[in-house]
C-alpha positions in Angstrom: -5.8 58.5 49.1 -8.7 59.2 46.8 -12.4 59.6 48.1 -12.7 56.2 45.1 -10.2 54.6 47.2 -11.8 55.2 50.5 -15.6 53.9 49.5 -14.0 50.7 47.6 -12.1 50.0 51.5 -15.0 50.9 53.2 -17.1 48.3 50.8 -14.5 46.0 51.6 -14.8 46.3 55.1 -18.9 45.6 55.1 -18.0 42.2 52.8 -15.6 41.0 55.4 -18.1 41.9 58.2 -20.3 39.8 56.4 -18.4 36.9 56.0 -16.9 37.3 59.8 -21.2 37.8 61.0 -21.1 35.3 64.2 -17.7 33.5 64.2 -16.5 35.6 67.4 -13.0 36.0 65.5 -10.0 37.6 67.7 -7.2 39.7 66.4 -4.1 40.5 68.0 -1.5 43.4 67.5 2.1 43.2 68.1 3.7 46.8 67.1 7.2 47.4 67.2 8.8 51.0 66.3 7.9 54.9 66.2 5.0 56.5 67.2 3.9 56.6 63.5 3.6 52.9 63.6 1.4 52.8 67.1 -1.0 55.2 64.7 -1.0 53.0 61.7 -1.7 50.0 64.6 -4.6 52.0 66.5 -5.9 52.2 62.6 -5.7 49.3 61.5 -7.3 47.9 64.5 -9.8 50.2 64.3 -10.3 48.2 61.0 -10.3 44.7 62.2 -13.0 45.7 64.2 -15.2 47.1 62.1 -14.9 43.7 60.5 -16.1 42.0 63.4 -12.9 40.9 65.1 -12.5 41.4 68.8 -8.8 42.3 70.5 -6.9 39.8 72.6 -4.0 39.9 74.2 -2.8 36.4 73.7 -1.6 36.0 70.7 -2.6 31.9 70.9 -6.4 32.6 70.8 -5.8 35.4 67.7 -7.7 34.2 64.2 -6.0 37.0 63.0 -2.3 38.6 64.2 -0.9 41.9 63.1 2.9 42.4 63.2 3.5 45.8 62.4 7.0 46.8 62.3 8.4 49.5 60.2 11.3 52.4 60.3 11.3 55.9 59.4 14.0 57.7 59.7 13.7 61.4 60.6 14.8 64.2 58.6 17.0 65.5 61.8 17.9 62.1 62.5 19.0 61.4 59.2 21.1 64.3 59.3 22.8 63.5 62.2 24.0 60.5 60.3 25.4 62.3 57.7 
């Protein structure tokens, strides 16, 4: 990731926080996988708050839900396979 692509998502964060100012909107997280997918969920919530969302557990009150769910596959694991 460039140091261009970083300030244009960190702009884009401020204009969502701005739009999101006062609503009291709630996210929710559902991760499913690998340790490498609990990091990308612990940074992309980091995100959602930064844009003014708030973490609940129950998924009903959630404006906004995160399903993250995706598989790597380990070098030794892979050849293990083989």
């Amino acid at each position: 990731m460039t140091k261009t692509d970083i300030n244009e998502e960190l702009e884009y964060i401020e204009k969502v926080k701005k739009i999101n100012e006062g609503k009291n909107l709630k996210y929710n997280v559902f991760t499913m996988g690998c340790q490498l997918n609990e990091n990308d969920s612990e940074k992309i919530c980091g995100m959602a708050e930064k844009m003014g969302y708030t973490k609940t557990e129950n998924i009903a009150d959630a404006d906004l839900v995160i399903y993250l769910s995706l598989i790597h596959i380990s070098e030794p694991t892979r050849l293990r396979c083989i």
